[in-house]
C-alpha positions in Angstrom: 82.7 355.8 121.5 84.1 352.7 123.2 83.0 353.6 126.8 79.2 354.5 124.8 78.8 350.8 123.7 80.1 349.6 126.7 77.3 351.6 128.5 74.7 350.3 125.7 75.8 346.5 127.5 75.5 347.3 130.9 72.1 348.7 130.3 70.7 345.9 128.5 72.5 343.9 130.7 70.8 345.5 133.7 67.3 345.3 131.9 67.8 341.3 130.9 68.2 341.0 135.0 65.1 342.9 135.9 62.9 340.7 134.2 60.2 339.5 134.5 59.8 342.7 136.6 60.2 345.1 134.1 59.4 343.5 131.0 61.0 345.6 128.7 62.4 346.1 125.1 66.3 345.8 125.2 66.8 346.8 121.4 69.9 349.4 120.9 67.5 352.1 119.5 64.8 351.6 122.1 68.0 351.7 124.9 69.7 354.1 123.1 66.6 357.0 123.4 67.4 356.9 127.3 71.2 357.0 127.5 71.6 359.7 124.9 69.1 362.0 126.9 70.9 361.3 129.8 74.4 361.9 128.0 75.2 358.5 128.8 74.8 358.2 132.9 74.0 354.7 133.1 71.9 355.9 136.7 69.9 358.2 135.3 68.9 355.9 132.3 67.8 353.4 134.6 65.8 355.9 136.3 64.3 357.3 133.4 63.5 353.9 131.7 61.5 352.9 135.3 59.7 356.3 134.7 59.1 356.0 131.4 57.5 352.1 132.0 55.4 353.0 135.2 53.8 356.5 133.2 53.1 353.7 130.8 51.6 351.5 132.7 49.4 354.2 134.9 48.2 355.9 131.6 47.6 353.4 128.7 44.9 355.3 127.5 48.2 357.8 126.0 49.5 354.6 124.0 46.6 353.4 122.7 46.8 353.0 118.3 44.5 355.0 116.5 44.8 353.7 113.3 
């Protein structure tokens, strides 16, 4: 559990660094969604979290509020 918080800081360590080129959240849950489906592989979160904000950003008509 230890070494799972620990990897929670590096990543939001790592995402505080990348800014203002990747501007993104840095909230435990938000981080959280990518190091759980990557059973905690700092690498692949990173990865992931650079996929997830570039499918973002190249299809904002998928994140648009309909409400």
């Amino acid at each position: 559990m230890a070494e799972n918080a620990n990897q929670l800081t590096n990543f939001r360590q790592w995402v505080q660094e990348q800014r203002p080129i990747l501007n993104s959240l840095d909230t435990d849950e938000f981080l959280l969604r990518f190091l759980r489906v990557t059973d905690f592989n700092l690498t692949n979160a990173k990865e992931w979290l650079i996929h997830f904000w570039k499918y973002r950003t190249e299809n904002p008509q998928w994140f648009v509020c309909f409400f």
